[in-house]
N, C-alpha and C positions, 0 to 999 in steps of 0.2 A: 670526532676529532681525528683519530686513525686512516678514517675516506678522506680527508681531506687531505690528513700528510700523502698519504698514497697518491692522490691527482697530482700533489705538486710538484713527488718526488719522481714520480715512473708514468704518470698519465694512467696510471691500471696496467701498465703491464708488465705481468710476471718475470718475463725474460728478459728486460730493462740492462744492460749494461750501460754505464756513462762512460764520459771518456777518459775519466779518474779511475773506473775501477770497478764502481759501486754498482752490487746487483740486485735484482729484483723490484719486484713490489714496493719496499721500502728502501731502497736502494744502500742499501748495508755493505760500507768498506770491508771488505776481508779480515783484514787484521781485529775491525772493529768487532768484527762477527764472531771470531776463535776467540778474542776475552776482550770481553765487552766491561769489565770492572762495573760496581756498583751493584754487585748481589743478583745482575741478571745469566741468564743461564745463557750459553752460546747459543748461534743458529746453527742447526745440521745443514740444512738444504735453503740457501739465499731462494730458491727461484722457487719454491713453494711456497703458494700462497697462503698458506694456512701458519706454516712457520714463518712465515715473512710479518706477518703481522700479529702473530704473538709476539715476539722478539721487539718489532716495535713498540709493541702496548706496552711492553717491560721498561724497555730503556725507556721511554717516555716517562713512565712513573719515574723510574728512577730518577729520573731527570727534573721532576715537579718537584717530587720530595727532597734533592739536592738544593732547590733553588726555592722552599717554602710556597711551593703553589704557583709560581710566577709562571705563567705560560708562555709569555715572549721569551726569558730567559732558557727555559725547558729547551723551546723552538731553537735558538739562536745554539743550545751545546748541539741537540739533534743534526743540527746542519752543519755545524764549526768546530764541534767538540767543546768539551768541559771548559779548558785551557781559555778558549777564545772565549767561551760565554762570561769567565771570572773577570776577564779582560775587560768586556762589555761592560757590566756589573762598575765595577770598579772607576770607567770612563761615566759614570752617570748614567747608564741605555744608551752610549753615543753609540752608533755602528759606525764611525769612522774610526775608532779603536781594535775592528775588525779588519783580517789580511785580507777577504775576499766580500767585503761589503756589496758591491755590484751583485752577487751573487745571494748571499744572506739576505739582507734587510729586503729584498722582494718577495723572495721563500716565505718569512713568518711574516708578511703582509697579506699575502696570498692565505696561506691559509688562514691566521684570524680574522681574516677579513669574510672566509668563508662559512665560518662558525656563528654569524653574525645573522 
């Protein structure tokens, strides 16, 4: 699950900056990264691979266990945040209830589709 976010987030690569912000491997906002809320512990170093994707593994759980196992939900805070995924949720799974649908709803197509 985690290779997969990584391909769709950075392609693999460590030094990944986007042009929001987001770095690394799993390409983790800053703000996200210093307190990430939900019991997971910060990242030190975005652009290590090792912390890049423990960090991920965490907020991911976090994010399963927030949303009862639901993995599209999980996917959809992963990439939009909590906020947006309640948002989802709340629209039925509609991703037109999302600000950056264009962006989102390919993201966790991509990768459940790769889990597949």
């Amino acid at each position: 699950m985690i290779d997969q976010l990584i391909l769709a987030e950075s392609g693999g690569n460590p030094n990944a900056v986007s042009a929001v912000g987001a770095q690394g491997l799993t390409q983790v906002m800053p703000a996200t990264g210093r307190d990430p809320g939900f019991g997971v512990k910060p990242i030190s170093n975005p652009f290590d691979p090792v912390e890049s994707r423990r960090f991920a593994t965490d907020y991911l759980s976090a994010m399963l266990r927030r949303y009862d196992g639901d993995l599209e939900t999980a996917l959809v805070a992963y990439n939009a945040g909590p906020g947006n995924a309640d948002k989802f949720l709340k629209a039925g799974k509609n991703y037109a209830a999302l600000p950056k649908r264009s962006e989102t709803e390919p993201y966790v197509r991509k990768i459940m589709g790769g889990l597949k």
